[in-house]
C-alpha positions as CSV (number, residue, x, y, z in Angstrom):
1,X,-120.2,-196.6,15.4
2,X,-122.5,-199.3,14.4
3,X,-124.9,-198.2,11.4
4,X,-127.9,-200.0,9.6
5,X,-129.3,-198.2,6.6
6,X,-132.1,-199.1,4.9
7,X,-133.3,-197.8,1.8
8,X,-135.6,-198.9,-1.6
9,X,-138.9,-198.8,0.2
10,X,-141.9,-196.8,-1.0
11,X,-145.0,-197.5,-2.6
12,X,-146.1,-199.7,-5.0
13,X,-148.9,-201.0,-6.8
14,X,-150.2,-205.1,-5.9
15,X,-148.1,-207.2,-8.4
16,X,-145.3,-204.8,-8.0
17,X,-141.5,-205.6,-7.3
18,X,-139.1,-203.4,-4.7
19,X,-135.9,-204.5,-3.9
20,X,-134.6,-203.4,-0.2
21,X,-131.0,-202.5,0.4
22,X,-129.3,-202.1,4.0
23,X,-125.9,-200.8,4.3
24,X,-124.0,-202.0,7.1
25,X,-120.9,-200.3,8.8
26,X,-119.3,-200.3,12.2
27,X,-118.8,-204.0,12.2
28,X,-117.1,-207.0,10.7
29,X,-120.4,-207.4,8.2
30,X,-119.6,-210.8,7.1
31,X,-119.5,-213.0,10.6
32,X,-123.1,-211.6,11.0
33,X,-126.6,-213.2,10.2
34,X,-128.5,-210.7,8.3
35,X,-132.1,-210.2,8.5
36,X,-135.0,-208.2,7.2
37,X,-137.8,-208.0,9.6
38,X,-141.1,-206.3,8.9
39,X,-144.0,-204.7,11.4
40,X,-147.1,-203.5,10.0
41,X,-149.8,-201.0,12.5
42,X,-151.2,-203.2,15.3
43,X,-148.8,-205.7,14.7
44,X,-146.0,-207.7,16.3
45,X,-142.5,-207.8,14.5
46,X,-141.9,-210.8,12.2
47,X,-139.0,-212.4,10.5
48,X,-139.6,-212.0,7.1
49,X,-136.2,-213.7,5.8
50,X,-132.5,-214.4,6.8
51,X,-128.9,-215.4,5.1
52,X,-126.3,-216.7,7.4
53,X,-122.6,-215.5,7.4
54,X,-122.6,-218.4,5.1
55,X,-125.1,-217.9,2.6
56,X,-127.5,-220.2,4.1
57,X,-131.4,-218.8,3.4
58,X,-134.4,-219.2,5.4
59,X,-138.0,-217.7,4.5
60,X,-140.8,-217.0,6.3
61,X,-143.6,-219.1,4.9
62,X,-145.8,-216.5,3.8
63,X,-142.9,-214.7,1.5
64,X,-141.4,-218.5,0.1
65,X,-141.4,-218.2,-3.8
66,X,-141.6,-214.3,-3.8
67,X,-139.1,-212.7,-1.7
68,X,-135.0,-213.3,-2.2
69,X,-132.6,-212.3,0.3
70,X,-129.0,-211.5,-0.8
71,X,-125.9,-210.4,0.6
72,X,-122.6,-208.8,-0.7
73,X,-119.8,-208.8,1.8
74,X,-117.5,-206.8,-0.5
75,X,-120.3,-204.0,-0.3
76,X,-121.7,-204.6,3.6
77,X,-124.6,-204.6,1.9
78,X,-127.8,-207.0,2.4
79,X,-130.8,-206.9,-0.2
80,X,-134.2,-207.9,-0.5
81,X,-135.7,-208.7,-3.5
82,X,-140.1,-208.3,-3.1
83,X,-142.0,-209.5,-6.0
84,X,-145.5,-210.1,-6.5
85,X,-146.4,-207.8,-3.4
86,X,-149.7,-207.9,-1.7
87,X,-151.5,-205.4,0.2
88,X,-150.1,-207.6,3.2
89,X,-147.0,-207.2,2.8
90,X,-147.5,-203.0,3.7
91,X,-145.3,-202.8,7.0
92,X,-142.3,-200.8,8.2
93,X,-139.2,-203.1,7.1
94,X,-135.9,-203.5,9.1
95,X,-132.7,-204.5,8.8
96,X,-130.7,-206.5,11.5
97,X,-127.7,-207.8,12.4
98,X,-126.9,-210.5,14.5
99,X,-124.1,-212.8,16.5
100,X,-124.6,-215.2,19.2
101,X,-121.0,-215.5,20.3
102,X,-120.0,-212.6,21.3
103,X,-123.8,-211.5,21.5
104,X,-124.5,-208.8,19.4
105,X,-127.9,-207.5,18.2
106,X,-128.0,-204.5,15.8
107,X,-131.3,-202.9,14.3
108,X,-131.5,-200.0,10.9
109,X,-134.3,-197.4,11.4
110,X,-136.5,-199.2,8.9
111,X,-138.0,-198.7,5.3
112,X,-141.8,-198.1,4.8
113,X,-143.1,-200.3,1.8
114,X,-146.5,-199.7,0.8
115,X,-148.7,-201.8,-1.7
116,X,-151.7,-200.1,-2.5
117,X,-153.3,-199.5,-5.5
């Protein structure tokens, strides 16, 4: 069956680095776009950054120059590089997977990051 399993996330203090790991299984890992969203209390869901199945990056403006998104098809395995974190960037993080054609839409259980000093 499909899985999403994130892992890295804890706390840290402001300045810090993490780096987030999702390992994917189930599916064929490479033909997806893989994304790391993030949702903090009170607050909506947002796209925090995204690699297409061919490498192509895309940033949320508020993580451009800090954040890197990677991806290692050999390994099923998307990462997320966070440095320089901010208090703001506290949120549950999550992992997806995603097609358009066939549609398919998969989500991990998420990663609680914390920057707090």
């Amino acid at each position: 069956q499909v899985q999403l399993v994130e892992s890295g996330g804890g706390l840290v203090k402001p300045g810090g680095s993490l780096r987030l790991s999702c390992a994917a299984s189930g599916f064929t890992f490479s033909r997806f776009r893989m994304s790391w969203y993030r949702q903090a209390p009170g607050k909506e869901r947002e796209l925090v950054a995204a690699i297409t199945s061919g490498g192509t990056q895309n940033y949320a403006d508020f993580v451009k120059g800090r954040f890197t998104i990677s991806r290692d098809n050999a390994k099923n395995t998307v990462y997320l590089q966070m440095n320089s974190l901010k208090p703001e960037d506290t949120a549950v993080y999550y992992c997806n997977a995603f097609t358009l054609t066939p549609r398919n839409d998969y989500w991990g259980q998420g990663t609680q990051v914390t920057v707090s000093s």
